[in-house]
C-alpha positions in Angstrom: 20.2 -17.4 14.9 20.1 -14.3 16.6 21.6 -13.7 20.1 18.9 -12.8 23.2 19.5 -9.5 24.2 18.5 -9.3 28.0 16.7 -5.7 27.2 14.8 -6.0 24.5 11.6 -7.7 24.8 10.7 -10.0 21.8 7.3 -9.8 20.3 5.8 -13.3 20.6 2.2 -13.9 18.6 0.6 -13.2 22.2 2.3 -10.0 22.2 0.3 -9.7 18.6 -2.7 -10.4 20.1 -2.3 -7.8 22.9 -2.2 -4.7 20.2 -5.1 -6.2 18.4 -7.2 -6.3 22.3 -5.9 -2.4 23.0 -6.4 -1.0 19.9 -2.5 -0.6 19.0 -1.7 -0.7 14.9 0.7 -3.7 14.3 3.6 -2.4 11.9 5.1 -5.3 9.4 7.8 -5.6 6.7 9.1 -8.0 4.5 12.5 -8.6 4.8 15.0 -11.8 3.0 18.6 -10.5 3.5 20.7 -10.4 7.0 21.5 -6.3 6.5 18.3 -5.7 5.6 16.3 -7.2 8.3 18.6 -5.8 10.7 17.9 -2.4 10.0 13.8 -3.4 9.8 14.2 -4.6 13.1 16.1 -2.1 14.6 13.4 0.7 13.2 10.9 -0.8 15.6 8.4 -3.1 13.3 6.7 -5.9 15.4 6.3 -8.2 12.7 9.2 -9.3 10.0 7.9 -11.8 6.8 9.7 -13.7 5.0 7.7 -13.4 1.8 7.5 -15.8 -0.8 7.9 -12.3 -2.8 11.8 -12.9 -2.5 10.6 -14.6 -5.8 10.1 -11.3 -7.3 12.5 -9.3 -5.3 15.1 -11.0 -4.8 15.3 -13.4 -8.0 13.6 -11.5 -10.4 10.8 -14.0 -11.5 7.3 -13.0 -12.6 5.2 -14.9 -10.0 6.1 -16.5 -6.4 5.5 -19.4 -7.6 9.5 -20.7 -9.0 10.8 -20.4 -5.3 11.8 -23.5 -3.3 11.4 -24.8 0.2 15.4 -24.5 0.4 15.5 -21.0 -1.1 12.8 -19.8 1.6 15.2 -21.3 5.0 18.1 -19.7 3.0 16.2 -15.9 3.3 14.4 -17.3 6.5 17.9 -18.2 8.1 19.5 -15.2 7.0 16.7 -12.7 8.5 16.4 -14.6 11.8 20.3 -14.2 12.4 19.8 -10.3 12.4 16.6 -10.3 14.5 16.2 -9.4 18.0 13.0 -8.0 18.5 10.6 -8.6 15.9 8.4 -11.8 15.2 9.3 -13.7 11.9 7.4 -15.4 9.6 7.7 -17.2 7.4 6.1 -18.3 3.7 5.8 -21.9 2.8 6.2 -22.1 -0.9 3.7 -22.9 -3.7 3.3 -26.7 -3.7 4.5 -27.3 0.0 1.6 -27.9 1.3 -1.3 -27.5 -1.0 -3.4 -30.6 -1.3 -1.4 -32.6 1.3 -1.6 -32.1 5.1 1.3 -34.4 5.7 3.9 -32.7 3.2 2.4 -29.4 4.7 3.5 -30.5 8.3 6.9 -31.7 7.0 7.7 -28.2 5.1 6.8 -26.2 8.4 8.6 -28.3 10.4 11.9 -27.7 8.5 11.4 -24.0 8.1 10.9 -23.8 11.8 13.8 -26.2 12.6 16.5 -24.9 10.3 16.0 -21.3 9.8 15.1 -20.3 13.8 11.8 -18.7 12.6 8.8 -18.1 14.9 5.9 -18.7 12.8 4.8 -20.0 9.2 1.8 -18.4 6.5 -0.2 -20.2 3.9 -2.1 -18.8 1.4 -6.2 -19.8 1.1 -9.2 -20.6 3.6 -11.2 -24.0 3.4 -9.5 -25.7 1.1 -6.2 -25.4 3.0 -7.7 -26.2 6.3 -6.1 -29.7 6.8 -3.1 -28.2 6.1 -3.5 -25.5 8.8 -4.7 -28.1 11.1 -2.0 -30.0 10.7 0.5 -28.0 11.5 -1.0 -26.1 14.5 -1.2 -29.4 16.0 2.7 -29.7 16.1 2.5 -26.5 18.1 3.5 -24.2 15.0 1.8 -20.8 14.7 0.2 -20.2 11.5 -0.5 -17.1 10.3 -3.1 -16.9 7.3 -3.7 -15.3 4.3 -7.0 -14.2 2.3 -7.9 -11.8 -0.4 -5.5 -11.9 -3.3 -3.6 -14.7 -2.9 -0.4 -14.3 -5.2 0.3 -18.3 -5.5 -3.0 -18.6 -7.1 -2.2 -15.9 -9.7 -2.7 -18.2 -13.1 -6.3 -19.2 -11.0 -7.3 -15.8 -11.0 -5.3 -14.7 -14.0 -5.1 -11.0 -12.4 -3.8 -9.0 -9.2 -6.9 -7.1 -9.5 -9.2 -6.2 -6.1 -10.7 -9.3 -4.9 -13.7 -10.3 -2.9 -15.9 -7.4 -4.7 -18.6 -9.5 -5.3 -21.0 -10.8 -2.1 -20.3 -14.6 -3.0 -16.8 -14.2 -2.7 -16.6 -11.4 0.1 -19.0 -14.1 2.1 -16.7 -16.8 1.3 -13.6 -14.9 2.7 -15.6 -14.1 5.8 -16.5 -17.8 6.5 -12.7 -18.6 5.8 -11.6 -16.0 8.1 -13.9 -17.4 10.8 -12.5 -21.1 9.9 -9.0 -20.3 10.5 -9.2 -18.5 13.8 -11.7 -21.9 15.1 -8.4 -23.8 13.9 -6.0 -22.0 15.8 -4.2 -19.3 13.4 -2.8 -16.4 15.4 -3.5 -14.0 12.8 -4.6 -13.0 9.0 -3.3 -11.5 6.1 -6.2 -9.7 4.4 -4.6 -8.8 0.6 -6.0 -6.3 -1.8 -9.8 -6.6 -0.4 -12.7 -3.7 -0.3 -11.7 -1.2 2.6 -15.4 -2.0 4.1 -14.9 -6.0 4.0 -11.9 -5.6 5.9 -13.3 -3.4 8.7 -16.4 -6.5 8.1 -13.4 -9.0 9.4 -11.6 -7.4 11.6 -14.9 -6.7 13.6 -15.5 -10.2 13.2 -13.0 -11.8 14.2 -10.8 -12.0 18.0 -7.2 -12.8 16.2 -5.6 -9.8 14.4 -5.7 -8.9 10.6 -3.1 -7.2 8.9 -3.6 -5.4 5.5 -2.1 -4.8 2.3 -3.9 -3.1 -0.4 -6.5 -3.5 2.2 -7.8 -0.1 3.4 -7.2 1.7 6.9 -9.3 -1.0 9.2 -7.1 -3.7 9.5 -5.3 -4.4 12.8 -1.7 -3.6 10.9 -0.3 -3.0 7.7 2.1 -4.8 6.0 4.2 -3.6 2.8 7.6 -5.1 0.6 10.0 -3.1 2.0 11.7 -2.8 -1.5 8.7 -0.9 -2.3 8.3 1.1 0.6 12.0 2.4 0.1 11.8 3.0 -3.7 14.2 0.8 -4.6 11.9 -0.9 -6.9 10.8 1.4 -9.2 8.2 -0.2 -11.3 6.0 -1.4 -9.0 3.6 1.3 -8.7 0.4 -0.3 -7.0 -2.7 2.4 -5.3 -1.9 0.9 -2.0 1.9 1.4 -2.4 3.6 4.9 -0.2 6.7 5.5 -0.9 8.7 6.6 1.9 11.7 7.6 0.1 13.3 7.1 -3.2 16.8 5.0 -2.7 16.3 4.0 -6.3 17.7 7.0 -6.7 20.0 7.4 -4.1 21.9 4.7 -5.3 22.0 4.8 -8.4 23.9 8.4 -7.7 25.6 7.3 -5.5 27.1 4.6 -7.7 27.7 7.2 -10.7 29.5 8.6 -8.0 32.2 6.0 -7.8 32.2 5.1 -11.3 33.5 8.9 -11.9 35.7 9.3 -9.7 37.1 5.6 -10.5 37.3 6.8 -13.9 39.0 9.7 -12.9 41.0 7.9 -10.2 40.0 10.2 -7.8 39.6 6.9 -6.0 41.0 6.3 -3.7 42.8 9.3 -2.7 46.2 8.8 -0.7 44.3 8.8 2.6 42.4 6.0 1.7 45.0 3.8 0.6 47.6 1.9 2.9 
């Protein structure tokens, strides 16, 4: 864990709630890796997740859906350690928690307890409502998550927009509204219309935060792979790129192959 700095003032879910009341944008990243996260937190970002898209990132698997409760503390433990400002949160896995309010309660409670983390996020409305319930009752935040919900991925058999239609825009509304009754300190809104969200986020008290989402959400949240151009292929509408390291490294590491090669490296002043 992470050592208190006197100074700086930790964001806390009520601190959250504050920027959502005054009108201030909430910035999030994702972040699985100790150097990483340290650098996300020192830029400033209120908000640090611990994405089940380590899955993707990290392991290289199609879906979220291969990564394990004990993989998630491992990125979970390893982000909290460089975190001093920022609020993290964490993923529970595919199958943690899903169908079975007990198991659901268990996995958060380990997450929370072994990794240092601050909060947890599942992925659905109704049907996951014991679940939430569950776990808010142990005095865990839960952030949720609605829209495009990438563990359901072989349900919908597409990352295309959701909630187009009224039936299912209605639906995410009424699951919105369910999950701040129960507690949850805040929503993940993923690839929905740019009107529902400014719908929801006029609907409801607790703060939304968009990806894929449109410009109305309380905050934005992106993979910060993507962000940084390291991964290339990913190439989503929603997606800025804020610089091309992708690039950057793979000169940089041409670099050092030549001058290896030409052993250039090291010179005499960088050897003892």
């Amino acid at each position: 864990m992470s050592i208190h700095t006197p100074d700086i003032k930790r964001i806390t879910t009520h601190t959250i709630q504050e920027m959502k009341t005054r009108g201030e944008k909430i910035s999030c990243l994702t972040a699985y890796d100790f150097s990483m996260a340290g650098i996300v937190d020192a830029a400033g970002v209120e908000l640090i997740l611990v994405g089940d898209s380590a899955s993707n990132v990290m392991a290289g698997h199609e879906t979220t859906l291969p990564i394990t409760i004990d993989q998630m503390i491992y990125h979970a433990t390893s982000v909290v350690r460089a975190v001093k400002r920022a609020l993290v949160v964490v993923d529970l896995p595919f199958g943690s928690y899903q169908g079975n309010s007990r198991e659901a309660l268990n996995t958060a409670i380990r997450i929370m307890k072994e990794s240092g983390a601050h909060a947890v996020k599942l992925e659905g409305g109704l049907e996951i409502k014991d679940s939430v319930t569950r776990i808010l009752s142990a005095g865990v935040p839960v952030m949720g998550h609605l829209g495009l919900t990438p563990q359901s991925i072989y349900k919908f058999g597409t990352y295309t927009v959701r909630a187009r239609q009224e039936a299912e825009a209605q639906k995410l509304i009424e699951d919105a509204r369910m999950l701040e009754e129960v507690g949850c300190f805040s929503v993940v809104l993923e690839k929905i219309p740019s009107s529902l969200t400014k719908q929801v986020s006029e609907t409801i008290t607790i703060p939304t935060i968009g990806i894929g989402a449109g410009p109305h959400a309380d905050g934005q949240i992106l993979v910060v792979h993507d962000l940084l151009g390291i991964n290339k292929a990913f190439k989503p509408r929603f997606l800025r790129r804020y610089a091309d390291l992708n690039g950057v490294m793979t000169d940089a590491i041409s670099n050092y192959i030549k001058d290896v090669k030409g052993n250039s490296f090291p010179n005499e002043q960088e050897s003892y």
